[in-house]
BAFI-3210 file (N, C-alpha, C; in Angstrom, 3 decimals, decimal comma, padded with zeros to 6 digits):
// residues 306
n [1|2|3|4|5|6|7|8|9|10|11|12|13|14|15|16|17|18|19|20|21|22|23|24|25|26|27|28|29|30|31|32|33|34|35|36|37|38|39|40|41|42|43|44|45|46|47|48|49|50|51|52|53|54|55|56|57|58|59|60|61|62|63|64|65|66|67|68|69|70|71|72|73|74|75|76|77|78|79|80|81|82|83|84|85|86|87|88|89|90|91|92|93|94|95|96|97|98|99|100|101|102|103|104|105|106|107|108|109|110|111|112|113|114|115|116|117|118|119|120|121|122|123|124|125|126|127|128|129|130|131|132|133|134|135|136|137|138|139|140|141|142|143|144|145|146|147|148|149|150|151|152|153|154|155|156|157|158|159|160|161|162|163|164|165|166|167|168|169|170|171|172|173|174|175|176|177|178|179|180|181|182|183|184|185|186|187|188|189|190|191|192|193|194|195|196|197|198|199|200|201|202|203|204|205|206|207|208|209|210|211|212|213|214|215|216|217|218|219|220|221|222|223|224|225|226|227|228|229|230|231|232|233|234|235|236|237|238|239|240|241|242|243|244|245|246|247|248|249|250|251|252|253|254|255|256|257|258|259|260|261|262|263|264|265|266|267|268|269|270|271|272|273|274|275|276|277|278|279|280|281|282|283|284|285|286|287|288|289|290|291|292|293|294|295|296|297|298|299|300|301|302|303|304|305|306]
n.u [086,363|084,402|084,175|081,927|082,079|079,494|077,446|074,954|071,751|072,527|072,099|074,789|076,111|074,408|074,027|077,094|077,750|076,078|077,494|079,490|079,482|081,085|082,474|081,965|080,199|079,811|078,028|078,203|076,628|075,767|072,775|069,810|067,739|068,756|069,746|068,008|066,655|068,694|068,838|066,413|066,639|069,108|067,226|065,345|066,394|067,513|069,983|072,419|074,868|075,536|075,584|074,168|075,711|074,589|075,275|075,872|073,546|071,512|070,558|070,242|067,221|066,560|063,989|062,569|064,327|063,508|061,193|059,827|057,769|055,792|057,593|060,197|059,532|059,712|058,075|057,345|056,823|058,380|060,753|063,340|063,549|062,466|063,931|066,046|064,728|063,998|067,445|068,194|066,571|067,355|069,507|068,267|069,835|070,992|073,968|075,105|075,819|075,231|075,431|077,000|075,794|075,046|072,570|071,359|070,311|067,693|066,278|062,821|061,469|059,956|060,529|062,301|064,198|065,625|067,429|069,632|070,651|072,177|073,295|075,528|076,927|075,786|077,019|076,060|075,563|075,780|075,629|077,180|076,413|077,891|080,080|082,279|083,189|082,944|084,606|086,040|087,687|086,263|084,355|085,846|088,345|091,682|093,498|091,174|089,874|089,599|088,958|088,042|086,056|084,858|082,176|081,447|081,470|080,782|081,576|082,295|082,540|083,697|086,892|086,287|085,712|086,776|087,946|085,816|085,696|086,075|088,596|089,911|093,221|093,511|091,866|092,793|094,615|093,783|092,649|095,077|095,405|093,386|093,258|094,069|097,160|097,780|095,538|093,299|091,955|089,386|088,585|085,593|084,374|082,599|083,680|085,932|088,009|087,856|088,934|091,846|092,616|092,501|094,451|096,528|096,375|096,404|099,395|100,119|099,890|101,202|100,574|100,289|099,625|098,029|096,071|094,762|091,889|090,671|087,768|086,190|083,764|084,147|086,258|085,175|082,814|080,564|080,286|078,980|075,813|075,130|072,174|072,276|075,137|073,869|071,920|073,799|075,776|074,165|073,542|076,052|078,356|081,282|083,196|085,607|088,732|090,560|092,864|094,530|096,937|097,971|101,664|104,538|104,593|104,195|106,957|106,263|103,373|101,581|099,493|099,790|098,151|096,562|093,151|090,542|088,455|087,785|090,596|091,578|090,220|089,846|091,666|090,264|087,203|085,232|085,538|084,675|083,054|081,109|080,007|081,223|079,122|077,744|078,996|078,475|077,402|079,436|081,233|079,445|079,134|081,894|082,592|080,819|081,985|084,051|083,350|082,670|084,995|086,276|084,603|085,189|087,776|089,602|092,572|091,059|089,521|091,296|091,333|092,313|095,185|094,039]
n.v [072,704|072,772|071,959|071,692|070,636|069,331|070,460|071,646|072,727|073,899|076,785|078,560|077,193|077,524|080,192|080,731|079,720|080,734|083,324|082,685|081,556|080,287|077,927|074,600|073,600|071,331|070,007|068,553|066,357|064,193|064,502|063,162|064,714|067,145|067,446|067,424|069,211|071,425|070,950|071,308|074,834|074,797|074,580|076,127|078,682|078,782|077,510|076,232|075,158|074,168|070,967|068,418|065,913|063,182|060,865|058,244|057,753|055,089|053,132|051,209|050,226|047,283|046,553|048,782|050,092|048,621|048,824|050,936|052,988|054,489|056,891|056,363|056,881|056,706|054,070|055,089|056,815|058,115|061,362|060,716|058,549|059,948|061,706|060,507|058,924|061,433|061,253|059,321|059,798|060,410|062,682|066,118|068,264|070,606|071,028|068,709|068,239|066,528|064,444|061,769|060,588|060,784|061,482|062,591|064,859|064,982|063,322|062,572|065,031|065,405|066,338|069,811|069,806|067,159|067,923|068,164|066,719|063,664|060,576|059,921|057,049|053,705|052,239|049,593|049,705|050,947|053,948|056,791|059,132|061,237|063,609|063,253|060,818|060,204|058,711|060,799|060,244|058,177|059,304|061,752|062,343|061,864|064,786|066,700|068,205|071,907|073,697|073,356|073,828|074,233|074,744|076,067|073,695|070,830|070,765|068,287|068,545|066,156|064,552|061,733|061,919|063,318|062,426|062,676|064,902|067,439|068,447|066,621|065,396|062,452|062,938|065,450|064,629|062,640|064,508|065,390|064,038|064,676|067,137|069,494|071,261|074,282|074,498|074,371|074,241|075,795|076,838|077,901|079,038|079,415|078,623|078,981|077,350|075,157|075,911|076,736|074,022|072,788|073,914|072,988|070,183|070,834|071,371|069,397|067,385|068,342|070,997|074,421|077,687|079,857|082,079|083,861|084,493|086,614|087,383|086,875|088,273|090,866|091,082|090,491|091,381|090,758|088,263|085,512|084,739|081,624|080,579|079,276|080,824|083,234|083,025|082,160|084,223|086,156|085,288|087,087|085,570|085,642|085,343|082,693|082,074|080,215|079,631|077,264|075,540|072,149|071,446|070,357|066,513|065,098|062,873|061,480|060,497|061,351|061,852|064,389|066,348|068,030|066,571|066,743|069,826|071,275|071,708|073,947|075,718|079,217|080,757|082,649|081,951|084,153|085,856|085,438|086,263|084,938|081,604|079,046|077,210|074,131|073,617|075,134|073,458|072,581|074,807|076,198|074,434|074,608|077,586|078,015|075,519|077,069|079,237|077,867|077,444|079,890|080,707|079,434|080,119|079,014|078,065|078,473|075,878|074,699|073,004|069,854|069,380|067,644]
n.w [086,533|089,650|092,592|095,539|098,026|100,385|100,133|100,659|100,791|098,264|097,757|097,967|095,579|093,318|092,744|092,803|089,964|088,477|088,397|087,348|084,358|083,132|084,562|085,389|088,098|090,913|093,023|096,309|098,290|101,119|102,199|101,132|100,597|100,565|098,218|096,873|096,790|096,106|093,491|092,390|093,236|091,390|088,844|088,578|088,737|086,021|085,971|083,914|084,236|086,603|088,333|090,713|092,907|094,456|097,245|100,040|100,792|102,735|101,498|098,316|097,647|096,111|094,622|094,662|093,386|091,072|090,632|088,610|086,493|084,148|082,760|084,197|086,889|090,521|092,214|094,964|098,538|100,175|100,514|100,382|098,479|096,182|095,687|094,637|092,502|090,621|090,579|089,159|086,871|082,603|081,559|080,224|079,043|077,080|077,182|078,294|080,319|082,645|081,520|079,270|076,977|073,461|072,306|074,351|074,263|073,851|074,575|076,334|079,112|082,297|084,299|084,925|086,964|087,577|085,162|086,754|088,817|089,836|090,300|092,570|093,014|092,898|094,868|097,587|101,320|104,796|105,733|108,061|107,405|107,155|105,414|105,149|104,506|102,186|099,126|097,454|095,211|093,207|092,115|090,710|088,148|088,499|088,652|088,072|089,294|089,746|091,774|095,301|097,192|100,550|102,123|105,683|106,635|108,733|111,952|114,011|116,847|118,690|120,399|119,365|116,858|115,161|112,792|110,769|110,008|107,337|106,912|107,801|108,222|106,935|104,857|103,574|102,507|100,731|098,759|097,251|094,608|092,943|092,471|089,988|088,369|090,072|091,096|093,898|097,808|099,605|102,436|104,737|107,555|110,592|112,906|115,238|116,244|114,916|112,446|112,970|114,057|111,218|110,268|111,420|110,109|107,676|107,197|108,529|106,279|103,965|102,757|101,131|102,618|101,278|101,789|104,268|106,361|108,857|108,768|106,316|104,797|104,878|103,415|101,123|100,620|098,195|097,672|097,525|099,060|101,606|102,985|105,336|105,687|106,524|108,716|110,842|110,975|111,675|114,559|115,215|114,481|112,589|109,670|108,923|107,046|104,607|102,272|100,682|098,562|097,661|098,435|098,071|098,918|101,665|103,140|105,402|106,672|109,568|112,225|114,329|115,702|118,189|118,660|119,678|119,657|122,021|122,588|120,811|121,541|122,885|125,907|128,072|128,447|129,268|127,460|124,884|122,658|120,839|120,402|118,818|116,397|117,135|119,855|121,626|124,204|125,633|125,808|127,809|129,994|130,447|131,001|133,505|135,157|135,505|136,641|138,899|140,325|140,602|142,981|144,741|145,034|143,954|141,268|137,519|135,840|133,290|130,357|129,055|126,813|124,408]
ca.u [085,369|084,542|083,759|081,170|081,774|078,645|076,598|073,626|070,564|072,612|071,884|075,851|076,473|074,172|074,867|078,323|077,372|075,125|078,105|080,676|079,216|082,382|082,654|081,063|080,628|079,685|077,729|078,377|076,104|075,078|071,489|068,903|066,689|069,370|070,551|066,388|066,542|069,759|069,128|065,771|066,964|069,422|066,677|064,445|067,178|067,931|071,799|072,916|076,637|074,975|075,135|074,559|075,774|073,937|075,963|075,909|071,800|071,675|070,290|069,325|066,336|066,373|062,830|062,239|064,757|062,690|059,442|059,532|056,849|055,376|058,373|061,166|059,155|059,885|056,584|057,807|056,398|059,602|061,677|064,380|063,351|061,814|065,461|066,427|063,791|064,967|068,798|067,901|066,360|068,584|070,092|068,624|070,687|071,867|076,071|075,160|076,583|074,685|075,419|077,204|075,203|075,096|071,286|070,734|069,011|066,640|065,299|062,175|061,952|059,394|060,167|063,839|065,170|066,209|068,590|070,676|070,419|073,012|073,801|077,331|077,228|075,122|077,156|075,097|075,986|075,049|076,824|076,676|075,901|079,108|080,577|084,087|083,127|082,906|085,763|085,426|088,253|085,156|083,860|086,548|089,527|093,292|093,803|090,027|089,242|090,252|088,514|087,745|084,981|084,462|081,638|080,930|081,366|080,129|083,054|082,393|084,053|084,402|087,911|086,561|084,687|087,474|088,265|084,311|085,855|086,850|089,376|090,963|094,844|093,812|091,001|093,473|095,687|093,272|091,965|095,535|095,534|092,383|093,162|094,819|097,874|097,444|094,419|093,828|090,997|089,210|087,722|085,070|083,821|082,239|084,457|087,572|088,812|087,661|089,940|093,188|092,328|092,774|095,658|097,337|096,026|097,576|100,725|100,859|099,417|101,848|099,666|101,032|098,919|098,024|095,644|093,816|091,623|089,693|086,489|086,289|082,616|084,504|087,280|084,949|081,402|079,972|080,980|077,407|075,700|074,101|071,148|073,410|075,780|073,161|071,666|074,718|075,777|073,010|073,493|077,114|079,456|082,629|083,369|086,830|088,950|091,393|092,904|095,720|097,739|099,247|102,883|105,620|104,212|105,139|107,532|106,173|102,141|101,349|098,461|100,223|097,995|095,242|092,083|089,290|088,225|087,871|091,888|091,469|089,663|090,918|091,968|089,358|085,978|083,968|085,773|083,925|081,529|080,752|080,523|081,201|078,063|078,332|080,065|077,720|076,885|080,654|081,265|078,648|079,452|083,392|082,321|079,903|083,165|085,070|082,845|082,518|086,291|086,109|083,895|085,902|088,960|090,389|092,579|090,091|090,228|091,827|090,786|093,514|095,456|093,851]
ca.v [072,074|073,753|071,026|072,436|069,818|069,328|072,109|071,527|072,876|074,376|078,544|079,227|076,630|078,089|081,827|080,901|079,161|082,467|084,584|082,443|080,385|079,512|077,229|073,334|073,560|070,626|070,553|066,912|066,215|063,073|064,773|063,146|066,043|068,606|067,296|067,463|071,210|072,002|070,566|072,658|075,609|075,403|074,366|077,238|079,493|078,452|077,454|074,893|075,053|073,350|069,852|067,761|064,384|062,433|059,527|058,414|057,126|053,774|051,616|051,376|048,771|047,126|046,637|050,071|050,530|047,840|049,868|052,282|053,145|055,918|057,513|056,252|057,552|055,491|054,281|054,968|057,908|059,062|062,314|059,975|057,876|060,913|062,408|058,812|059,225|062,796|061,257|058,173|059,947|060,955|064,235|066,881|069,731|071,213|071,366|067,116|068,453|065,424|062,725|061,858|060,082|062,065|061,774|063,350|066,344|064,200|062,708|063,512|065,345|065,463|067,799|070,360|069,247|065,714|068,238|068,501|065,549|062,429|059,649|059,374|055,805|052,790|051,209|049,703|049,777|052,193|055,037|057,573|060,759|062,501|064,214|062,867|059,160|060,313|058,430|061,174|059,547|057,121|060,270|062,182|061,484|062,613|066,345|067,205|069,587|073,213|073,843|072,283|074,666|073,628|076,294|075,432|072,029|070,155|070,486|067,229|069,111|065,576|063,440|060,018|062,310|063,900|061,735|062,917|066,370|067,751|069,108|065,759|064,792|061,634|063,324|066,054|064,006|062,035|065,445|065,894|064,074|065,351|068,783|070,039|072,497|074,730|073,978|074,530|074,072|076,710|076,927|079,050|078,236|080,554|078,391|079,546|076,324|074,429|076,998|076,302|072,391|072,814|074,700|071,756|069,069|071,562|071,380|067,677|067,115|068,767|072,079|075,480|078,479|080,825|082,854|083,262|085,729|086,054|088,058|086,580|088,650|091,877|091,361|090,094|091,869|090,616|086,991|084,598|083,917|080,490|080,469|079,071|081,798|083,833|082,389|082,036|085,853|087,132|085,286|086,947|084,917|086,107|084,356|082,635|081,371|079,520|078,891|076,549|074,385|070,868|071,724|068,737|065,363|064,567|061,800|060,549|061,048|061,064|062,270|064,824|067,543|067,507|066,666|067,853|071,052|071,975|072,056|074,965|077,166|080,418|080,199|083,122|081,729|084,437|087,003|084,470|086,883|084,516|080,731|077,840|076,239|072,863|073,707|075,666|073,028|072,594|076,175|076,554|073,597|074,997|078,923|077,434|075,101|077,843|079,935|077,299|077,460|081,267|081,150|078,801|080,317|078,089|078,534|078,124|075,106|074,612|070,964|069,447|069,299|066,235]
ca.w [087,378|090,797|093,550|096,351|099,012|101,385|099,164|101,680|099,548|097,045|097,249|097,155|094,404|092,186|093,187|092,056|088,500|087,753|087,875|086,638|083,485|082,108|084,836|086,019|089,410|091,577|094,588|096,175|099,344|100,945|102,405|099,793|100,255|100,712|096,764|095,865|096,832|095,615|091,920|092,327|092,809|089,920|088,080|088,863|088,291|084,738|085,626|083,151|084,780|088,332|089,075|091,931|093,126|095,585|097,936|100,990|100,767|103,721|100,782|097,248|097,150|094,187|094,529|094,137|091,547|089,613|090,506|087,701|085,830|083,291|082,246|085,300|088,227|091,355|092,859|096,758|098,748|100,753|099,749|099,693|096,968|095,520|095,200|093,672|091,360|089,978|090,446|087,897|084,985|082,119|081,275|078,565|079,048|075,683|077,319|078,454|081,617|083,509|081,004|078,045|075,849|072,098|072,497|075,317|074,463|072,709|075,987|076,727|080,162|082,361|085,947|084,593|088,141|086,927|084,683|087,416|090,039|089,558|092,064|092,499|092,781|093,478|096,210|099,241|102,132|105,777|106,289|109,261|106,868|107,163|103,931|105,211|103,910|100,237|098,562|095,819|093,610|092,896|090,991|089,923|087,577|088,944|088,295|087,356|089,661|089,304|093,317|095,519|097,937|101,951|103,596|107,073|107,256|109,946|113,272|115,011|117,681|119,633|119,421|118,710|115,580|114,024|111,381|109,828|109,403|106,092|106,841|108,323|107,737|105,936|103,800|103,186|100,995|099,543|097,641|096,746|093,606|092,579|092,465|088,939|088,408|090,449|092,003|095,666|098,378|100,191|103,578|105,112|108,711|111,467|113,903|115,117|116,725|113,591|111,604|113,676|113,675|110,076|109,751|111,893|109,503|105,841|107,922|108,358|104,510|102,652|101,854|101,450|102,671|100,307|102,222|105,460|107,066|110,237|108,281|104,746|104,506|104,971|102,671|099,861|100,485|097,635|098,048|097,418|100,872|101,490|104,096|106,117|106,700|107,148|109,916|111,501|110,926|112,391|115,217|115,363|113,606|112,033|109,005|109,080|105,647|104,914|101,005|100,433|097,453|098,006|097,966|098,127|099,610|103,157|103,071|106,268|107,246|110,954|113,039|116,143|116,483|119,392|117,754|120,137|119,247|123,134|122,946|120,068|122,867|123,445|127,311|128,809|127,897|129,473|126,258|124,035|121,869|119,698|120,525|117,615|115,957|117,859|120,750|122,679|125,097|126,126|126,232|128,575|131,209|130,973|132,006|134,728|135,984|135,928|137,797|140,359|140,615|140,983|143,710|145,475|145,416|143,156|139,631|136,808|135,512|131,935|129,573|128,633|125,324|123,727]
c.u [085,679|083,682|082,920|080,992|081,165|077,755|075,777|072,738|070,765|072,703|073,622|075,953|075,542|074,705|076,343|078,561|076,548|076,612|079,458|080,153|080,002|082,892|081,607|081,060|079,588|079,265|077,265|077,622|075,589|073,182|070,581|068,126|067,463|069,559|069,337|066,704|067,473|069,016|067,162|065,853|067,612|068,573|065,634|065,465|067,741|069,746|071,958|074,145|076,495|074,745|075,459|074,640|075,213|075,024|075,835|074,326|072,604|071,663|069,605|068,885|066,298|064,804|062,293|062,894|064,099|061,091|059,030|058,350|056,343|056,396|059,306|060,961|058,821|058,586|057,206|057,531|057,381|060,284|062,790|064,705|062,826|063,350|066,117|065,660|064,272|066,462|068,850|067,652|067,411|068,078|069,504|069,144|071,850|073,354|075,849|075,807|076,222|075,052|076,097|076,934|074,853|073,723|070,387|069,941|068,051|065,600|064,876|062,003|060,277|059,183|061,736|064,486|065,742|067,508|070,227|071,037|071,335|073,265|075,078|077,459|076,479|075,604|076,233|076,306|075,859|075,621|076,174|076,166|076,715|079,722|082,278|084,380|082,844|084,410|086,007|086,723|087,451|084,411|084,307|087,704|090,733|093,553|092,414|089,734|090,019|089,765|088,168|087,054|084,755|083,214|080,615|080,432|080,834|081,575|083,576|083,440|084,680|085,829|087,637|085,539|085,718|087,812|086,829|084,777|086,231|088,311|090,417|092,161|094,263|092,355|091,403|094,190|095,191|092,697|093,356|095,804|094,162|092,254|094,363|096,346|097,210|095,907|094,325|092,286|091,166|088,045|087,149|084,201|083,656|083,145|085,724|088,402|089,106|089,003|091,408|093,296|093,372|094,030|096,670|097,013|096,544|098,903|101,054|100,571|100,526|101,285|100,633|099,909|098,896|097,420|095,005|093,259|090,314|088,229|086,279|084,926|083,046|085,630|086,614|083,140|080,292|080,056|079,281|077,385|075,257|073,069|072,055|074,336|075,289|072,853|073,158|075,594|075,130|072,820|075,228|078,174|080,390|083,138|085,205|087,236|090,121|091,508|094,159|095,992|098,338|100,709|103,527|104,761|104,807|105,384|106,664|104,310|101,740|100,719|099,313|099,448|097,025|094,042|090,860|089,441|088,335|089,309|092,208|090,896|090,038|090,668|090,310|088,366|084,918|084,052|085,420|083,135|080,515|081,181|080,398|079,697|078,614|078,772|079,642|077,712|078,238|081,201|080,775|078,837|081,191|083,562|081,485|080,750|083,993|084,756|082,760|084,088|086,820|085,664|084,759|087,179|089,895|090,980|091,185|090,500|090,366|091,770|092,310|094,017|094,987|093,660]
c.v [072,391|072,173|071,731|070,928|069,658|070,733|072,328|072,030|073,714|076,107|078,944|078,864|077,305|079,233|081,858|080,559|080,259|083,021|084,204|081,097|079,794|078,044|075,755|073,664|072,638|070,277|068,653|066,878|064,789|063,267|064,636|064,359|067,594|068,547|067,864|069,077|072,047|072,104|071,389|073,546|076,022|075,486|075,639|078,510|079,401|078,316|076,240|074,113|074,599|072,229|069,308|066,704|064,189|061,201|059,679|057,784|055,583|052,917|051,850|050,370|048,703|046,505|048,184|050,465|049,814|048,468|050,912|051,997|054,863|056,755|057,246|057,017|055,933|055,805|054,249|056,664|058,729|059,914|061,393|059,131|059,028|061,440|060,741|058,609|060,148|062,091|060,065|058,232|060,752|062,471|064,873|068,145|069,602|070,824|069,783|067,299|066,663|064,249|062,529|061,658|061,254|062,510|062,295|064,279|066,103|064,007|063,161|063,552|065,492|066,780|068,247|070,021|068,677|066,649|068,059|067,700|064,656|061,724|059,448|057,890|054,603|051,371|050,693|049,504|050,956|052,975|056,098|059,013|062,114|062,246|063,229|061,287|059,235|059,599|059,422|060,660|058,326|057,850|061,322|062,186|062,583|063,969|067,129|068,057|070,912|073,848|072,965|073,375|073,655|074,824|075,569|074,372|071,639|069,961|069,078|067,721|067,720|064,399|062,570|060,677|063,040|063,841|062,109|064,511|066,400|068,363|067,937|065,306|063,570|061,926|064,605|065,482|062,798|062,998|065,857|065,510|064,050|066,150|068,540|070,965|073,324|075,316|073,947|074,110|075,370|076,656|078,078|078,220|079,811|079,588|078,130|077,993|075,523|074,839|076,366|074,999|072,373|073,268|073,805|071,019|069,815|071,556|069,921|067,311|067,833|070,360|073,573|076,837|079,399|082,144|083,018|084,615|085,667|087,221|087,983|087,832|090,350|092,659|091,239|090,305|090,965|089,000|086,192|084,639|082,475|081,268|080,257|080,074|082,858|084,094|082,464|083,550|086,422|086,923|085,751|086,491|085,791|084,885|084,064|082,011|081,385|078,879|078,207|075,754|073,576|071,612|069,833|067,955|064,927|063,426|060,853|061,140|060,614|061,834|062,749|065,826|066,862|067,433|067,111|069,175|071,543|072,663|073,552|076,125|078,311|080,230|081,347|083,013|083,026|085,540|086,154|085,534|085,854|082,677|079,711|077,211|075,058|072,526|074,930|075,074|072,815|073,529|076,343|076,115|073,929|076,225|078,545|076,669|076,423|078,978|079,539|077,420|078,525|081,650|080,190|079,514|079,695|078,923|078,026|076,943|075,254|073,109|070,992|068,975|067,905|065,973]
c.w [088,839|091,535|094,971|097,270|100,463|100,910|099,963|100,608|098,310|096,221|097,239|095,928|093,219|092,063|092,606|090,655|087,991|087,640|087,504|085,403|082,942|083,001|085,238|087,276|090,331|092,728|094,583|098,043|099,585|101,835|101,008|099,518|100,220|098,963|095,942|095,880|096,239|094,186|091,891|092,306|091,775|088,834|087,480|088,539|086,745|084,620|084,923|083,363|086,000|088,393|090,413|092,319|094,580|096,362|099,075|101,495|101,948|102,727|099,785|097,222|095,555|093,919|094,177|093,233|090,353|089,956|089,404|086,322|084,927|083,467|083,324|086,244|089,015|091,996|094,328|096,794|099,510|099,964|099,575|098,310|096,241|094,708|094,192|092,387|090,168|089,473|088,700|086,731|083,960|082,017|080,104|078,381|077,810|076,465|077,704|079,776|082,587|082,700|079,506|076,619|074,703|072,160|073,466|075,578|073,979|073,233|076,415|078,104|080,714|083,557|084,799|085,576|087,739|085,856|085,835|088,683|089,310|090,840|091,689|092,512|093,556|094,414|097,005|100,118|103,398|105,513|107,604|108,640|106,572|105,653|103,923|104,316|102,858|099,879|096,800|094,392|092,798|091,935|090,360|089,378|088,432|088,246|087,523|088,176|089,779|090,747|093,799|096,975|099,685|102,594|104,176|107,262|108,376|110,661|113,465|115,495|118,712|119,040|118,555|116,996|114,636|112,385|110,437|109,465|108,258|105,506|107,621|107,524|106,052|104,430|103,004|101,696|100,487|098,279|096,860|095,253|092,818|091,872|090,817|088,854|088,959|091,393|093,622|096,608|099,750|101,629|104,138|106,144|109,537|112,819|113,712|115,315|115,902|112,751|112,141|113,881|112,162|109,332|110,110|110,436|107,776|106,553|107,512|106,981|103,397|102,351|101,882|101,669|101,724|100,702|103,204|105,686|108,277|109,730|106,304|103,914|104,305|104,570|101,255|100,362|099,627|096,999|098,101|098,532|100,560|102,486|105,056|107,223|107,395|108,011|111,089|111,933|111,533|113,958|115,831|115,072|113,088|111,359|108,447|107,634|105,703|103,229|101,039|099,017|098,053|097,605|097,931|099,439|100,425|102,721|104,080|107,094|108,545|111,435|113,964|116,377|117,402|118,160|118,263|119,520|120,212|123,255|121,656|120,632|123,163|125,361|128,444|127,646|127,816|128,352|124,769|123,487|121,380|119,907|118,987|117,610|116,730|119,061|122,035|124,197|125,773|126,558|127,315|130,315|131,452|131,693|133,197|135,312|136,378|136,557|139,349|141,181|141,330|142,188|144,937|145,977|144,966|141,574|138,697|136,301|133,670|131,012|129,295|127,360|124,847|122,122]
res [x|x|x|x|x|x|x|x|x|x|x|x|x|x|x|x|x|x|x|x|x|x|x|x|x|x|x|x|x|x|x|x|x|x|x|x|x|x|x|x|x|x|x|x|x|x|x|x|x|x|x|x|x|x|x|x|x|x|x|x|x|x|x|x|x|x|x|x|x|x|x|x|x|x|x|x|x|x|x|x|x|x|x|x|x|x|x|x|x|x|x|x|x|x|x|x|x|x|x|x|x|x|x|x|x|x|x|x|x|x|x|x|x|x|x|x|x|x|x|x|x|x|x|x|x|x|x|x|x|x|x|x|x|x|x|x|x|x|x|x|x|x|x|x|x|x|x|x|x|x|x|x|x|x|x|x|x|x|x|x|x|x|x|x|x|x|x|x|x|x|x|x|x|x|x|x|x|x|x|x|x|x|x|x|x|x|x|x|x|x|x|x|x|x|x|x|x|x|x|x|x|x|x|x|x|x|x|x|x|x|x|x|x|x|x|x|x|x|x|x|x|x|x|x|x|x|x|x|x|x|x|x|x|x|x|x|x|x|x|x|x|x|x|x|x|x|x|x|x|x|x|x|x|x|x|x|x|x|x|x|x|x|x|x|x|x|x|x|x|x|x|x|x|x|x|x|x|x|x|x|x|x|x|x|x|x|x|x|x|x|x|x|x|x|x|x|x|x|x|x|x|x|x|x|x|x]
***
């Protein structure tokens, strides 16, 4: 079982279940409509090895969960409940991938989406939308996953946002008893600073590098795209990666690296090709200081390690 954490609409996760059927692979998002599109496309693609969990929704009314009618269609007109709709009805996929019941393939179906939609769990309660607030030992048992997939997470390049990364210290070694023998987690980000963040935070976690490279697209050509990287490629990007294994469990867990992302900067901005998704608008107001600095007659100025 392959974990695709923050799948967004799903075109790697399937792309990778087409050409590896032997495996489950998991695409866990809390965008209701990113999960609708995902578990469409597998659907439309005929992958039977593609599901997707939903969490992270503000609020399941239980007025609308008691709304169902003609076959468990929620009467509410939002994509959100729409995806709640899909997530609610059972499973008939011949492998029961979605559900265990013996009778499952029995159940009659009405859209093939609903094959592949699940809600991870009917907590309430708000949340802010970030992937980082998955408690996924809530949905998977101790040593069940065999990957555990990151591509191009969301930065939150600012301090007081770190902790929403995926790649944070204490969301580090909550995936470590997750992961199986030999089991590892793999990162793929078009930002550099992000990248070196991360490499701090497998340091303090225990992790052991296994592999890194500053052009993952040009070591492995034929590597699924999403949309995503696409987009992001085209506008220049250079795709960065980053595989690791938990090794031995730090005795003692403590937060020291800087956590802005600004402090991940390479020092001359204006040899920037290529600025970070996110991090444009900071970029921008630090070469424009440091022009004003220039023109002054002044050193440039430099942010400070935070």
């Amino acid at each position: 079982m392959v974990l695709d954490l923050g799948c967004g609409k799903g075109e790697y996760t399937v792309a990778c279940a087409k050409l590896r059927p032997d495996v489950l692979f998991v695409g866990f998002d809390v965008d209701a409509v990113c999960t609708l599109r995902a578990a469409e496309a597998a659907a439309a693609a005929g992958v039977d090895n593609a599901v997707f969990l939903m969490d992270g929704v503000s609020s399941f009314d239980d007025e609308v969960e008691a709304g169902v009618s003609d076959g468990g269609a929620v009467s509410c007109n939002s994509s959100e409940s729409k995806a709640l709709e899909l997530a609610d009805r059972p499973c008939s996929t011949a492998t029961g991938a979605c559900g265990d019941s013996p009778d499952a393939s029995l159940t009659p179906v009405k859209c093939p989406e609903q094959a592949h939609a699940s809600r991870a769990s009917a907590r309430k309660g708000a949340r802010s939308g970030a992937p980082a607030e998955i408690d996924l030992s809530t949905v998977f048992a101790a040593g069940e996953l065999s990957a555990l997939l990151m591509n191009f997470p969301t930065p939150f390049p600012k301090k007081k946002k770190a902790h929403l990364r995926l790649t944070y210290l204490d969301r580090l070694m909550g995936y470590r008893p997750l992961l199986g023998q030999g089991a590892g987690i793999r990162l793929r980000t078009d930002s550099q600073p992000l990248r070196d963040f991360s490499l701090t935070q497998l340091e303090l976690a225990g992790y052991e590098i296994t592999w890194r490279s500053d052009d993952v697209r040009a070591e492995f050509p034929d590597e699924p795209w999403s949309a995503y990287e696409r987009k992001l490629t085209e506008q220049g990007a250079c795709v960065f990666g980053i595989a690791a294994c938990p090794g031995p469990a730090p005795e003692h867990v403590e937060q020291t690296a800087p956590l802005s992302l600004v402090s991940y900067l390479p020092d001359n901005l204006d040899r920037l090709d290529y600025v970070p998704h996110g991090m444009q608008g900071c970029v921008e107001n630090l070469r424009n200081r440091n022009a004003r600095e220039r023109a002054r007659g002044k050193q440039e100025f430099r942010p400070p390690v935070i």
